[in-house]
Biopython code that builds the backbone (N, CA, C, O; Angstrom):
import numpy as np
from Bio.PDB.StructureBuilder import StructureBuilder

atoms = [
    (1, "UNK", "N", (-4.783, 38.935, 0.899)),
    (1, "UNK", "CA", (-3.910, 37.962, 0.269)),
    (1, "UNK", "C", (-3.582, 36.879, 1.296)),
    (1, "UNK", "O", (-3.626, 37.122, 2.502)),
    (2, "UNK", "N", (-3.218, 35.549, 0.749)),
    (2, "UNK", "CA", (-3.037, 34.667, 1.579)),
    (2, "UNK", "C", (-1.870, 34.391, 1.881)),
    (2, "UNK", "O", (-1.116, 34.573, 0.924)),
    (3, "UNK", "N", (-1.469, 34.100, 2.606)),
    (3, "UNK", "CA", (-0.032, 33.676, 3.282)),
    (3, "UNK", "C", (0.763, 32.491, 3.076)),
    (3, "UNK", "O", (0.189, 31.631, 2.408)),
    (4, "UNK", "N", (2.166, 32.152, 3.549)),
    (4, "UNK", "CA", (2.487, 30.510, 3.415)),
    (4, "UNK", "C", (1.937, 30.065, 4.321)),
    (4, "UNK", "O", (1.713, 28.866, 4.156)),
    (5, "UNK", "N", (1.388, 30.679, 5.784)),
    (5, "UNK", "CA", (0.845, 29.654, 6.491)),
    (5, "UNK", "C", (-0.407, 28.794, 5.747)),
    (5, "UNK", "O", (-0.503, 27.572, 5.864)),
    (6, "UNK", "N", (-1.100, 29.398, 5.171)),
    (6, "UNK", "CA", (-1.654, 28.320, 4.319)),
    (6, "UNK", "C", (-0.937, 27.106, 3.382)),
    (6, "UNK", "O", (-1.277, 25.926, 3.307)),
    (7, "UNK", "N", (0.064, 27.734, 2.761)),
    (7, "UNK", "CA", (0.715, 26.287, 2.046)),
    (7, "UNK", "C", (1.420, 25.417, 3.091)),
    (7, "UNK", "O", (1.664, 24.257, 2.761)),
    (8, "UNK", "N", (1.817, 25.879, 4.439)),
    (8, "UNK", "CA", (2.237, 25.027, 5.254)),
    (8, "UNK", "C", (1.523, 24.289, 6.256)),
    (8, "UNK", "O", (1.907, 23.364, 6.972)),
    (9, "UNK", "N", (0.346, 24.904, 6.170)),
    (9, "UNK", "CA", (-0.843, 24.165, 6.688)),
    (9, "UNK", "C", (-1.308, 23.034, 5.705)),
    (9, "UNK", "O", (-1.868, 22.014, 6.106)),
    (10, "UNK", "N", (-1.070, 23.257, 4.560)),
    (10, "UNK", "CA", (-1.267, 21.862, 3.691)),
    (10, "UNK", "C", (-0.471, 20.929, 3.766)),
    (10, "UNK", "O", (-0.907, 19.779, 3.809)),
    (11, "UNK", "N", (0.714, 21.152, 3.795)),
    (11, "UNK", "CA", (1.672, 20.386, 3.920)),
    (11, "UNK", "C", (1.578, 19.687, 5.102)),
    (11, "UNK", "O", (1.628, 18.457, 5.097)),
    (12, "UNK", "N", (1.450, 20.308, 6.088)),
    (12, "UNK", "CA", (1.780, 19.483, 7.414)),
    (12, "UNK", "C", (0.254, 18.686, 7.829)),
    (12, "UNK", "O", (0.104, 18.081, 8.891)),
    (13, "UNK", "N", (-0.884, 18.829, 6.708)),
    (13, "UNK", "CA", (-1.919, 18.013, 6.983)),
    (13, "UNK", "C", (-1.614, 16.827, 6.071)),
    (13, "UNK", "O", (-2.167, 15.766, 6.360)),
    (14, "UNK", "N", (-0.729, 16.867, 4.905)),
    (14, "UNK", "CA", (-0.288, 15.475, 4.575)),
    (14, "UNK", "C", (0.684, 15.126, 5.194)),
    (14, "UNK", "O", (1.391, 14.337, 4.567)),
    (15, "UNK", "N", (1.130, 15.461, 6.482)),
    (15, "UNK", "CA", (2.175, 14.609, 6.679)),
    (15, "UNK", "C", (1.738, 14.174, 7.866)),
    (15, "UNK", "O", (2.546, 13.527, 8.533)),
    (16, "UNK", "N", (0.162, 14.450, 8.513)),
    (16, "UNK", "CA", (-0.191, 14.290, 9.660)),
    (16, "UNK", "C", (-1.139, 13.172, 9.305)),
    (16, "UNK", "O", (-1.336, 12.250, 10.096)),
    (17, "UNK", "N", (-1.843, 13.251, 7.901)),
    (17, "UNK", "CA", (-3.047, 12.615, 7.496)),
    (17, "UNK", "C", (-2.008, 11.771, 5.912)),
    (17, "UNK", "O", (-2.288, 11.903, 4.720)),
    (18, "UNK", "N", (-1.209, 11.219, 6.327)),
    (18, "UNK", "CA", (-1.040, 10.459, 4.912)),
    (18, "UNK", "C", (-2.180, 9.577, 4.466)),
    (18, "UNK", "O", (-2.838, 8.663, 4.964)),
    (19, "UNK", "N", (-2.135, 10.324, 3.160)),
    (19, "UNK", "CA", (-2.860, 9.664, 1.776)),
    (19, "UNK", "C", (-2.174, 8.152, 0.937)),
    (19, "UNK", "O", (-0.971, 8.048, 0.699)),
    (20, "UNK", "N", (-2.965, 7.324, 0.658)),
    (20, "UNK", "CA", (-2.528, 6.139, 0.056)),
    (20, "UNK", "C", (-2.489, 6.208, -1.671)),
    (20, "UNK", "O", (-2.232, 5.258, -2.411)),
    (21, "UNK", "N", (-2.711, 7.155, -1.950)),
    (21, "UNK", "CA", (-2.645, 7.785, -3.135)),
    (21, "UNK", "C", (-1.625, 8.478, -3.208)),
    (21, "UNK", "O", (-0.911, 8.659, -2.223)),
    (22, "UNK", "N", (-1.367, 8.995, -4.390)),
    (22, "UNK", "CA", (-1.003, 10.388, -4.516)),
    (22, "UNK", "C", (-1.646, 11.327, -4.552)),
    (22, "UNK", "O", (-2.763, 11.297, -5.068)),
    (23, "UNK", "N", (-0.853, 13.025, -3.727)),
    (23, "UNK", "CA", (-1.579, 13.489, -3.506)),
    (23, "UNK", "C", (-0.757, 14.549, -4.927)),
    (23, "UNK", "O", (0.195, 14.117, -5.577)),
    (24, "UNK", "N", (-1.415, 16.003, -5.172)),
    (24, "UNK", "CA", (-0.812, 16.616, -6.175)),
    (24, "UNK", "C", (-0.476, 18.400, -5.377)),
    (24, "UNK", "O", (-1.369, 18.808, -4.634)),
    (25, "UNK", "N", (0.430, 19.067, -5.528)),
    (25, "UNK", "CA", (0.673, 20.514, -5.195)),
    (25, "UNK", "C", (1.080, 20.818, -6.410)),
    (25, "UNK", "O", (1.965, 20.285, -7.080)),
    (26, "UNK", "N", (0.240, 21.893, -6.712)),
    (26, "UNK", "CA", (1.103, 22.617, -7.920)),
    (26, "UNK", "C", (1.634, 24.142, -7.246)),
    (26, "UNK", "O", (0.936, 24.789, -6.466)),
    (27, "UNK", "N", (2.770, 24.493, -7.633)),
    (27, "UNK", "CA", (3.225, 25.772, -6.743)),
    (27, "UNK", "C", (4.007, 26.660, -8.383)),
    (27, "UNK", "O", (4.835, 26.072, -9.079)),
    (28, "UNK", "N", (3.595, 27.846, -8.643)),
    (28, "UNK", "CA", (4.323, 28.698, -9.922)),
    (28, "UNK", "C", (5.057, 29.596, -9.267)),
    (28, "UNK", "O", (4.809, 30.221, -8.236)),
    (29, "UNK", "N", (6.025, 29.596, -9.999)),
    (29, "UNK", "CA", (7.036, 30.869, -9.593)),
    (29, "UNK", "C", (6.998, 31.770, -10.676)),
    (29, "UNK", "O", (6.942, 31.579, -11.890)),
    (30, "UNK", "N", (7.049, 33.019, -9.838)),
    (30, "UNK", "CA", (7.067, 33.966, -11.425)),
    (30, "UNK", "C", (8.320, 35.005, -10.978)),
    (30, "UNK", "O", (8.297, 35.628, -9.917)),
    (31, "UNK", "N", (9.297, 35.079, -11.852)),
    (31, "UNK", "CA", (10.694, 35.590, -11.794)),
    (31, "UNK", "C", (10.397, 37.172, -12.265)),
    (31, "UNK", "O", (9.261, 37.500, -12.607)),
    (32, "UNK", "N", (11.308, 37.955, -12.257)),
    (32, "UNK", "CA", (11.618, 39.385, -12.581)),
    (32, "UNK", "C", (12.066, 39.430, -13.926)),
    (32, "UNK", "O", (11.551, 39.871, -14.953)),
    (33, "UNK", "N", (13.954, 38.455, -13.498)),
    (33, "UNK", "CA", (14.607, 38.204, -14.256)),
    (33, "UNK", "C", (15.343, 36.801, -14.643)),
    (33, "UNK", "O", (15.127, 36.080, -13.670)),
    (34, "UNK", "N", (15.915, 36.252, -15.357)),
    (34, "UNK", "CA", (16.261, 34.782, -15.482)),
    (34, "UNK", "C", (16.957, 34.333, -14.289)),
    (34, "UNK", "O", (17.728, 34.938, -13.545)),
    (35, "UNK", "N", (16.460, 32.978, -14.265)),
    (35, "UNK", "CA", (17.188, 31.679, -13.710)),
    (35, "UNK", "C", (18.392, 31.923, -13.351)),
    (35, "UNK", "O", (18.902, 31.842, -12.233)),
    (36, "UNK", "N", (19.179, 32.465, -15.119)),
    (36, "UNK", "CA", (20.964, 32.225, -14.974)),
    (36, "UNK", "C", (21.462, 33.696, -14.619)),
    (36, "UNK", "O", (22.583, 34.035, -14.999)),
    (37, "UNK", "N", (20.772, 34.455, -14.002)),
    (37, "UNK", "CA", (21.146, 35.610, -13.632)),
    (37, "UNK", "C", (22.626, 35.658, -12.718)),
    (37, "UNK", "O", (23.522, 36.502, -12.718)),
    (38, "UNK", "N", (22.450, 34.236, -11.865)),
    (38, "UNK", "CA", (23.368, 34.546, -10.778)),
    (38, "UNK", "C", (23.336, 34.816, -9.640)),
    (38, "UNK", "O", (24.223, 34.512, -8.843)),
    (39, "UNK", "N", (22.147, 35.530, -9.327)),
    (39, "UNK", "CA", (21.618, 36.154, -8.402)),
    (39, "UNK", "C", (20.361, 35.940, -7.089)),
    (39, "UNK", "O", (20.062, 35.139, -6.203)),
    (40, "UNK", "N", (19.916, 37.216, -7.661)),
    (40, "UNK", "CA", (18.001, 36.748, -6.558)),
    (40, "UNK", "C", (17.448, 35.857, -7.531)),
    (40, "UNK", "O", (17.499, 34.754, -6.987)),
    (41, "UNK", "N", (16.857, 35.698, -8.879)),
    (41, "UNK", "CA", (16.258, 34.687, -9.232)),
    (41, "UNK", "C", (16.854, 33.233, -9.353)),
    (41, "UNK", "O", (16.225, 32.199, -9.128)),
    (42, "UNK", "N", (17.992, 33.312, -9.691)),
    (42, "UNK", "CA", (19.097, 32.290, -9.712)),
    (42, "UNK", "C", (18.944, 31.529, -8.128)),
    (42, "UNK", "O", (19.097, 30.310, -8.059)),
    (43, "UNK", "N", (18.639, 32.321, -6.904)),
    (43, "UNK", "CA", (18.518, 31.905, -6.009)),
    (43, "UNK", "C", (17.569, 31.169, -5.382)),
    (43, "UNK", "O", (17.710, 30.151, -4.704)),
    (44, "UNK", "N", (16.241, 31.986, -5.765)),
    (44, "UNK", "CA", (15.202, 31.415, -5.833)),
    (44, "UNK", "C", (14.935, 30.073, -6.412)),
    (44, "UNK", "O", (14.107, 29.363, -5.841)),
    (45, "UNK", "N", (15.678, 29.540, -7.727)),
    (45, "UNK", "CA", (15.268, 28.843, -8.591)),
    (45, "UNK", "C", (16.071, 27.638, -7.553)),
    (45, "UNK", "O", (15.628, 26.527, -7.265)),
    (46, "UNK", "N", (17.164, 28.153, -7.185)),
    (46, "UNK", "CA", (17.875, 26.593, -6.223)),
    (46, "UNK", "C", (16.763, 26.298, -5.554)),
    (46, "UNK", "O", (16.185, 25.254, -5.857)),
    (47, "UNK", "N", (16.167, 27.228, -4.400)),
    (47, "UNK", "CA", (15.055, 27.035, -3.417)),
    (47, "UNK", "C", (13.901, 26.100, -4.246)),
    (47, "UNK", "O", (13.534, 25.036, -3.748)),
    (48, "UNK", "N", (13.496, 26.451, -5.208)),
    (48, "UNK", "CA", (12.610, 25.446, -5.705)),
    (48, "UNK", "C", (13.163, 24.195, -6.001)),
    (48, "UNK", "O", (12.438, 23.303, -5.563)),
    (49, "UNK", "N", (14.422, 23.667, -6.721)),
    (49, "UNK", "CA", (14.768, 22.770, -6.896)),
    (49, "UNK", "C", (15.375, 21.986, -5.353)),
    (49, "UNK", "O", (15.639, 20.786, -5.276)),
    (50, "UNK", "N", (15.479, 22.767, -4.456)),
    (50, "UNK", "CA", (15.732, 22.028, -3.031)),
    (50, "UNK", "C", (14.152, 21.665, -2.413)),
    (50, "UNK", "O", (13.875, 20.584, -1.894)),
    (51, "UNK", "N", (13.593, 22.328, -2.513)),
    (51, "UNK", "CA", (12.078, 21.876, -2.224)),
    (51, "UNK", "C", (11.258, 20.487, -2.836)),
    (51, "UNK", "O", (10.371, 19.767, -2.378)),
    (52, "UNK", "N", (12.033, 20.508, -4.110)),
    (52, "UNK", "CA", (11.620, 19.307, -4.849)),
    (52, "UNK", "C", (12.269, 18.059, -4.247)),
    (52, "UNK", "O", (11.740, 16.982, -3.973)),
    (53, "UNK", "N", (13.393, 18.409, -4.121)),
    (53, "UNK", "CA", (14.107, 17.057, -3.045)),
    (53, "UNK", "C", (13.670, 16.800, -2.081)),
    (53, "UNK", "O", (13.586, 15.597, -1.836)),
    (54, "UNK", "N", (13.331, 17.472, -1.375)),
    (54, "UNK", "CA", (13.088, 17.676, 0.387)),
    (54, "UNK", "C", (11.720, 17.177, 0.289)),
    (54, "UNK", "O", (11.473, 16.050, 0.718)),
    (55, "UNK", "N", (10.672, 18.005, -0.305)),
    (55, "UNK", "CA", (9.514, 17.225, -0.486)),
    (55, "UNK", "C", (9.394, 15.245, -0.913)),
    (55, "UNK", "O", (8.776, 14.271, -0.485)),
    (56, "UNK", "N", (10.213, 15.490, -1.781)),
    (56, "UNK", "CA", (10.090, 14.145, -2.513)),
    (56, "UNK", "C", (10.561, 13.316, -1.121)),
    (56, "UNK", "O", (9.522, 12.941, -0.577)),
    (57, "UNK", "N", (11.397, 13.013, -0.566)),
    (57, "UNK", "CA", (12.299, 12.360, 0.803)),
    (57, "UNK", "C", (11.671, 12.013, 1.835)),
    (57, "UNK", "O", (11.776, 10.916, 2.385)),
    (58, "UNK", "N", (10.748, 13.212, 2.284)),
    (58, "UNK", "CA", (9.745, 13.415, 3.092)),
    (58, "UNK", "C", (8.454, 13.220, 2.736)),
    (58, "UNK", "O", (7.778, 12.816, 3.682)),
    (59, "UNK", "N", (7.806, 13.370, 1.628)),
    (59, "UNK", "CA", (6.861, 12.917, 1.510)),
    (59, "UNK", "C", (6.185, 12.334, 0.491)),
    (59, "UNK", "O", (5.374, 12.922, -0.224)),
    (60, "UNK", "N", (6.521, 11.109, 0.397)),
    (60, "UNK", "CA", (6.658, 10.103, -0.892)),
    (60, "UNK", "C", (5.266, 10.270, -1.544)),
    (60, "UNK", "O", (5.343, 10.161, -2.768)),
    (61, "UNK", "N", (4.118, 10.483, -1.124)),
    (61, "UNK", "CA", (2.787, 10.673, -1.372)),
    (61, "UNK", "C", (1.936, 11.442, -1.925)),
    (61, "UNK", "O", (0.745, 11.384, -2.229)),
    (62, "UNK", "N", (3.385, 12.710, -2.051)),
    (62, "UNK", "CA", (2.531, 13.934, -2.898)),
    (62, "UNK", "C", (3.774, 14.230, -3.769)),
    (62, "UNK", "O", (4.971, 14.345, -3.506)),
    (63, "UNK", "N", (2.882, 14.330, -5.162)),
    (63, "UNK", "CA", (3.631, 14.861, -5.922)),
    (63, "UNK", "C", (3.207, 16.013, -6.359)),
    (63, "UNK", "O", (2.009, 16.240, -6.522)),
    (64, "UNK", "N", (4.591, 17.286, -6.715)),
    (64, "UNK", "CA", (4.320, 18.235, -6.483)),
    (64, "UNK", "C", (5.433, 19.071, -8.353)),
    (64, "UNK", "O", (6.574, 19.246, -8.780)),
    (65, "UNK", "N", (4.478, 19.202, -8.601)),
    (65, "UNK", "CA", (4.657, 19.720, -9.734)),
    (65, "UNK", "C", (4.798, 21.866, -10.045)),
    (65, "UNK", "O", (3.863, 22.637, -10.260)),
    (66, "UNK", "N", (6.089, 22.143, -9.952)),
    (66, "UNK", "CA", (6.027, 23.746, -10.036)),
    (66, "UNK", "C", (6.333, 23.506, -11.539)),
    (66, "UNK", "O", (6.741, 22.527, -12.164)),
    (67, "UNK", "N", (5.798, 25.430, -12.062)),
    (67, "UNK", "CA", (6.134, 26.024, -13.320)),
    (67, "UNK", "C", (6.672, 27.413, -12.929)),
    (67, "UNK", "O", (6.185, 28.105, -12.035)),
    (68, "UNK", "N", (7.618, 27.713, -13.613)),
    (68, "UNK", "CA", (8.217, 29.077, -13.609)),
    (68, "UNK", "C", (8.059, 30.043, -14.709)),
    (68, "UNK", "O", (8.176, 29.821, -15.914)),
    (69, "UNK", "N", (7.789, 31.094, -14.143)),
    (69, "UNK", "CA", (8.008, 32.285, -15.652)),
    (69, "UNK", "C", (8.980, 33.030, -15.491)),
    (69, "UNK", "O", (9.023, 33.554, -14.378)),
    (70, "UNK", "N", (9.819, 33.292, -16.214)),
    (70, "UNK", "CA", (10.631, 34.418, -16.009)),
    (70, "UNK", "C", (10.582, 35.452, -16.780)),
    (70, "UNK", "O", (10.075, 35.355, -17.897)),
    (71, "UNK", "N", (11.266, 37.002, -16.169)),
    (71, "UNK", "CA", (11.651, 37.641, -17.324)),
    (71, "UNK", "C", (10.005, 38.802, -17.140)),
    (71, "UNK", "O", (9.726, 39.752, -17.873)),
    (72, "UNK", "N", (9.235, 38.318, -16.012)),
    (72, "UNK", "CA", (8.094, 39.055, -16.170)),
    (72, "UNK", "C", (8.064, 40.989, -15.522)),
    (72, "UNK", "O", (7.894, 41.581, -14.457)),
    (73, "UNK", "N", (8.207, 41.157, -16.255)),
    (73, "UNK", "CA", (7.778, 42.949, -15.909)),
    (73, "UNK", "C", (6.775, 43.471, -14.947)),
    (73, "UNK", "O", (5.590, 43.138, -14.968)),
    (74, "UNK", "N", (7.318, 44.329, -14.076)),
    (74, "UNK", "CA", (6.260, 44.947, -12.927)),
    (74, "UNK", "C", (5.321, 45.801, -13.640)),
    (74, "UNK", "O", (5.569, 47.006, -13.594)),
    (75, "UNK", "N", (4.472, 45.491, -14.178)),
    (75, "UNK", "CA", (3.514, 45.898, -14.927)),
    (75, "UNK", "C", (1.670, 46.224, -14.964)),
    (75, "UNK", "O", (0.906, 45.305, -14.670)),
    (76, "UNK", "N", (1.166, 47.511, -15.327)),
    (76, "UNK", "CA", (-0.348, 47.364, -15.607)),
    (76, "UNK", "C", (-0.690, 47.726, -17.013)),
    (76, "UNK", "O", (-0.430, 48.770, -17.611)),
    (77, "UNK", "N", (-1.236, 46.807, -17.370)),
    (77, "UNK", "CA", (-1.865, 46.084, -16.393)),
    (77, "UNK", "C", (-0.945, 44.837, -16.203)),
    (77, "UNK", "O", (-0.136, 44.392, -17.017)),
    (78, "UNK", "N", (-1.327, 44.230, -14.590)),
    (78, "UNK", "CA", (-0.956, 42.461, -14.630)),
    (78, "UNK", "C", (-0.538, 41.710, -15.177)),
    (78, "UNK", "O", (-1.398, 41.129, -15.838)),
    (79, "UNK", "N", (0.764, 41.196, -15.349)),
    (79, "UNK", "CA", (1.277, 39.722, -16.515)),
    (79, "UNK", "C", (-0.284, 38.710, -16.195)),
    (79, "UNK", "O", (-0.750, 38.578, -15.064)),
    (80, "UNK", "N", (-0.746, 38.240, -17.144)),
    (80, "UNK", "CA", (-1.945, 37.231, -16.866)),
    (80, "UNK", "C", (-1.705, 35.991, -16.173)),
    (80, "UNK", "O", (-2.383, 35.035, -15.794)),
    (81, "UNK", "N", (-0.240, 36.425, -16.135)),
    (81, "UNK", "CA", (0.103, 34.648, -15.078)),
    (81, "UNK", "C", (-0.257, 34.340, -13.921)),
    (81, "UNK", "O", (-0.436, 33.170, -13.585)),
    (82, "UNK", "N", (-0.399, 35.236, -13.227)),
    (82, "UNK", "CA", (-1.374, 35.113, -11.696)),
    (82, "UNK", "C", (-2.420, 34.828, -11.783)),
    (82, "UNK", "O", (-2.921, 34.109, -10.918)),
    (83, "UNK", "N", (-3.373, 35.417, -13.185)),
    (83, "UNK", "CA", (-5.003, 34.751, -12.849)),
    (83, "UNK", "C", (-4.934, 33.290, -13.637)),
    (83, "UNK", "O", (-5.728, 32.370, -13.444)),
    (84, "UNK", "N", (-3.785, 33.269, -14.592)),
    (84, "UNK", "CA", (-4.080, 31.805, -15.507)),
    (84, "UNK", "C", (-3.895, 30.551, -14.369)),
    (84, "UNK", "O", (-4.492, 29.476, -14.422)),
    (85, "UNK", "N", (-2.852, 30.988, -13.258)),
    (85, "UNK", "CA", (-2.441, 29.704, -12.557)),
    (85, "UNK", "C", (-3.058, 29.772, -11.528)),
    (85, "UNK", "O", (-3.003, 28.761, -10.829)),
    (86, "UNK", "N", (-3.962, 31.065, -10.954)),
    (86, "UNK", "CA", (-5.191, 31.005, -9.797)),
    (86, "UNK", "C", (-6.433, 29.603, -10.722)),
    (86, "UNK", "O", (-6.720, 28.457, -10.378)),
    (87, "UNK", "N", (-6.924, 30.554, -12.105)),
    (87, "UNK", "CA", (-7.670, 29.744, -12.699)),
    (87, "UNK", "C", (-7.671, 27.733, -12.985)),
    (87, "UNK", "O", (-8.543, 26.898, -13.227)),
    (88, "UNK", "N", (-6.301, 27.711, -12.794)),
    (88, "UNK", "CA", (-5.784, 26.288, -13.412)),
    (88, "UNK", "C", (-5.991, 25.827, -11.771)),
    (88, "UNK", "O", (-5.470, 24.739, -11.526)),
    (89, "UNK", "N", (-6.539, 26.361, -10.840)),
    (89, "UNK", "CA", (-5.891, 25.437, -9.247)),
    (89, "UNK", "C", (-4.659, 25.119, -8.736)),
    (89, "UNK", "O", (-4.429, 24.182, -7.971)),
    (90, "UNK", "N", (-3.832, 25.949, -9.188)),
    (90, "UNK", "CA", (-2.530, 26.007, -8.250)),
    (90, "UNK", "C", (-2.920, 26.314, -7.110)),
    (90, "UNK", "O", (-3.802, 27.104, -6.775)),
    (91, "UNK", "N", (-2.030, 25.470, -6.308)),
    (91, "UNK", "CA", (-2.397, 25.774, -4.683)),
    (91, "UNK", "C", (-1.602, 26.642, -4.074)),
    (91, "UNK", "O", (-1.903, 26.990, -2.932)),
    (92, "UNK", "N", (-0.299, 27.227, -4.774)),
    (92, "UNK", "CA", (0.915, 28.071, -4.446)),
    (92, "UNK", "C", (0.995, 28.799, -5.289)),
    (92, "UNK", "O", (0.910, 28.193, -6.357)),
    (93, "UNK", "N", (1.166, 30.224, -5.462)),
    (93, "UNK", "CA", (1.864, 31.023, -6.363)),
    (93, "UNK", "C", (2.696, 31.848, -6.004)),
    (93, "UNK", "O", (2.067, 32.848, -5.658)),
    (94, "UNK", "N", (4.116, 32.058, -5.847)),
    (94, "UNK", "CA", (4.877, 32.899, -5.408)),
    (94, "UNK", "C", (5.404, 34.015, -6.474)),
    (94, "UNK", "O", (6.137, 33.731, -7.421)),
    (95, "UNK", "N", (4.967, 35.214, -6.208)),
    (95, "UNK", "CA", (5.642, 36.479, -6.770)),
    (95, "UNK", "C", (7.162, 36.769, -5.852)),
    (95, "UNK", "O", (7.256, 37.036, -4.654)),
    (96, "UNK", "N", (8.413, 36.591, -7.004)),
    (96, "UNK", "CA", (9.539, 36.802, -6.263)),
    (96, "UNK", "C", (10.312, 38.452, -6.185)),
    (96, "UNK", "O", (11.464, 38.883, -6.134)),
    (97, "UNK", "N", (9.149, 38.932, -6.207)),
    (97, "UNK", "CA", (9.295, 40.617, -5.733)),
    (97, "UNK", "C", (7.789, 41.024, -5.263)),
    (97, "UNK", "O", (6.721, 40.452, -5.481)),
    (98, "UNK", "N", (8.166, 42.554, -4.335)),
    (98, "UNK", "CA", (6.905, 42.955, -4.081)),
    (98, "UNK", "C", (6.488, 43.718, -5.046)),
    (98, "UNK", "O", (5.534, 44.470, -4.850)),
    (99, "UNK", "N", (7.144, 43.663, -6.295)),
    (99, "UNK", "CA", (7.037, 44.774, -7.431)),
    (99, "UNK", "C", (5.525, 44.179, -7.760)),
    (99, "UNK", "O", (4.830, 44.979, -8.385)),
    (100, "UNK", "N", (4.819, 42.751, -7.406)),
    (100, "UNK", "CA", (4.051, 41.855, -7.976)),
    (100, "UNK", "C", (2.980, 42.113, -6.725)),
    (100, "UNK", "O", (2.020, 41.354, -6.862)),
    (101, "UNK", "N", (2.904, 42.650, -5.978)),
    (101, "UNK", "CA", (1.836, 42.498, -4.883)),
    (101, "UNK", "C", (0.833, 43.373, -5.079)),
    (101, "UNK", "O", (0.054, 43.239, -4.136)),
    (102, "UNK", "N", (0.352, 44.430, -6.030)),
    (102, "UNK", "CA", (-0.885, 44.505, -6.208)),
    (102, "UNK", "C", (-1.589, 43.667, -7.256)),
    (102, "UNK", "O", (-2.793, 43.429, -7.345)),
    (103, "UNK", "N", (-0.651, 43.290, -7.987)),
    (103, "UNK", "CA", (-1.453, 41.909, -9.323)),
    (103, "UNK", "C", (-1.652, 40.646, -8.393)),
    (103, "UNK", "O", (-2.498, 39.915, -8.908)),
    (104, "UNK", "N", (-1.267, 40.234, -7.439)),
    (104, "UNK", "CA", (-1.477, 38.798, -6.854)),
    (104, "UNK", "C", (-2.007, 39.252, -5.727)),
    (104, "UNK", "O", (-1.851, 38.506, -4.761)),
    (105, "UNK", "N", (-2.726, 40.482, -5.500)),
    (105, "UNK", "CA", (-3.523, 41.146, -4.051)),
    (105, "UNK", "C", (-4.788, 41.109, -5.380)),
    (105, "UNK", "O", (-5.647, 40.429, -4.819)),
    (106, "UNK", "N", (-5.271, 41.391, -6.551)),
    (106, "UNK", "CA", (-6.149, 41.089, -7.451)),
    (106, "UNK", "C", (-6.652, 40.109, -7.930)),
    (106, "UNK", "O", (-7.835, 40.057, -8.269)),
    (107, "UNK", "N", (-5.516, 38.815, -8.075)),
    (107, "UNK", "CA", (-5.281, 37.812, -7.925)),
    (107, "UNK", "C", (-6.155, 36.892, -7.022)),
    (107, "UNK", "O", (-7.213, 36.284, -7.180)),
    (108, "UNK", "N", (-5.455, 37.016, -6.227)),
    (108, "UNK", "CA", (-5.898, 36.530, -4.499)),
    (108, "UNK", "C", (-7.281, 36.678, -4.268)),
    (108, "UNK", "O", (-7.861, 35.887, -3.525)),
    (109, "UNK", "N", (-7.997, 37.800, -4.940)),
    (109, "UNK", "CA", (-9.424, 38.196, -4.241)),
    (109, "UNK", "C", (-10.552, 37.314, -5.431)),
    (109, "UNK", "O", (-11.693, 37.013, -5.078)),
    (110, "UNK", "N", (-9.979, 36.960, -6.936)),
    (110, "UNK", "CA", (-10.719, 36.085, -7.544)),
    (110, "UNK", "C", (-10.442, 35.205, -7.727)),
    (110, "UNK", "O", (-10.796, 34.707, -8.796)),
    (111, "UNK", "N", (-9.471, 34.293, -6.621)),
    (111, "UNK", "CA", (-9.142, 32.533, -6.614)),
    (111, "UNK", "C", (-8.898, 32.462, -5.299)),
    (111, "UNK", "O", (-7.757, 32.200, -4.920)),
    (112, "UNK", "N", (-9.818, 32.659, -4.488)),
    (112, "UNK", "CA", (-9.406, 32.456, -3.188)),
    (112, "UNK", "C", (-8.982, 31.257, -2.215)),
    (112, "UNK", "O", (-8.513, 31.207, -1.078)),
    (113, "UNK", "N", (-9.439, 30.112, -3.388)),
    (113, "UNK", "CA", (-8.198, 28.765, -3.035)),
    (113, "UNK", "C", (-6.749, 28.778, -3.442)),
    (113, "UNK", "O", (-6.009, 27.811, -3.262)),
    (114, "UNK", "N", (-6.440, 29.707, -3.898)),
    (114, "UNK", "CA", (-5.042, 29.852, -4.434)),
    (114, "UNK", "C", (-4.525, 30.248, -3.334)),
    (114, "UNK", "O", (-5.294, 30.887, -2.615)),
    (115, "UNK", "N", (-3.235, 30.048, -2.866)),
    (115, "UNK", "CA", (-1.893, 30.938, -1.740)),
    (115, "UNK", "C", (-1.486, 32.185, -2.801)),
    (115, "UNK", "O", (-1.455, 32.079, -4.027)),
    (116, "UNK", "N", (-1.317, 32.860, -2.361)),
    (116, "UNK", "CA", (-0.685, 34.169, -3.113)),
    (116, "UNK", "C", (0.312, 34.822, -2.597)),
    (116, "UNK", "O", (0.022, 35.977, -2.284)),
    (117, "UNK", "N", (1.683, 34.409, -2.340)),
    (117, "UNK", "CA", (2.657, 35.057, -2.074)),
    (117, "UNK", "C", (3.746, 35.916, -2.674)),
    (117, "UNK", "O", (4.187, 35.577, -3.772)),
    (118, "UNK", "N", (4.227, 36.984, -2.081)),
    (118, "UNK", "CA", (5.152, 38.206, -2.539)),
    (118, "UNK", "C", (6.325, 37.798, -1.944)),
    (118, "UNK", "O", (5.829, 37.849, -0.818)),
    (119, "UNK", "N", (7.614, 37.384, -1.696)),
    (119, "UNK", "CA", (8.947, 36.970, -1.237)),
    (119, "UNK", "C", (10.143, 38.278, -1.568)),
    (119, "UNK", "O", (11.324, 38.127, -1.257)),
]
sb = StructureBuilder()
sb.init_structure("model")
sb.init_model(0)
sb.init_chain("A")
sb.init_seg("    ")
for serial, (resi, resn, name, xyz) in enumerate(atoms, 1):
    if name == "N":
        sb.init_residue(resn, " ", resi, " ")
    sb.init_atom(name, np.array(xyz, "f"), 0.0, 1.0, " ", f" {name:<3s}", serial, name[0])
structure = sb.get_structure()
């Protein structure tokens, strides 16, 4: 499975190599339990919406588009959301439990341009 040093190795090659374009990141989050929990996903979900700022501030050049699922079950087989958003070219996918690390370790081995992270 791949690491964030890969998504931060992307990052810091657009900010070393700015593009005169736009550039695009797509990054999915896939939740346990909801947003309005309060909690760990609730927490998570700030982290993405602070990332969207921080990115945007810093790096006017890429736009970076996440999707979230929530509500997904530690399950086999696999929620299909790891291979649909390996398949689509997301360059990030974060599982926000390790309950998710043998589906995005399955994941990981048939989109191997995808990041595949467990948090």
């Amino acid at each position: 499975m791949r690491d964030l040093a890969h998504a931060l190795f992307l990052l810091c090659t657009w900010v070393a190599f700015p593009v005169h374009s736009v550039a695009l990141f797509r990054a999915g989050f896939v939740y346990f339990s909801s947003t309005t929990d309060m909690g760990w996903t609730w927490k998570h979900n700030q982290g993405v919406v602070q990332m969207h700022t921080n990115l945007a501030a810093m790096l006017p050049s890429l736009h970076v588009v996440t999707k979230i699922k929530e509500n997904v079950p530690f399950s086999d087989p696999c929620d299909p959301i790891f291979t649909t958003w390996g398949s689509q070219g997301f360059d990030l996918v974060v599982g926000t439990s390790s309950g998710y690390q043998d589906c995005m370790i399955s994941a990981a081995a048939q989109y191997p341009n995808t990041t595949f992270l467990h948090v």
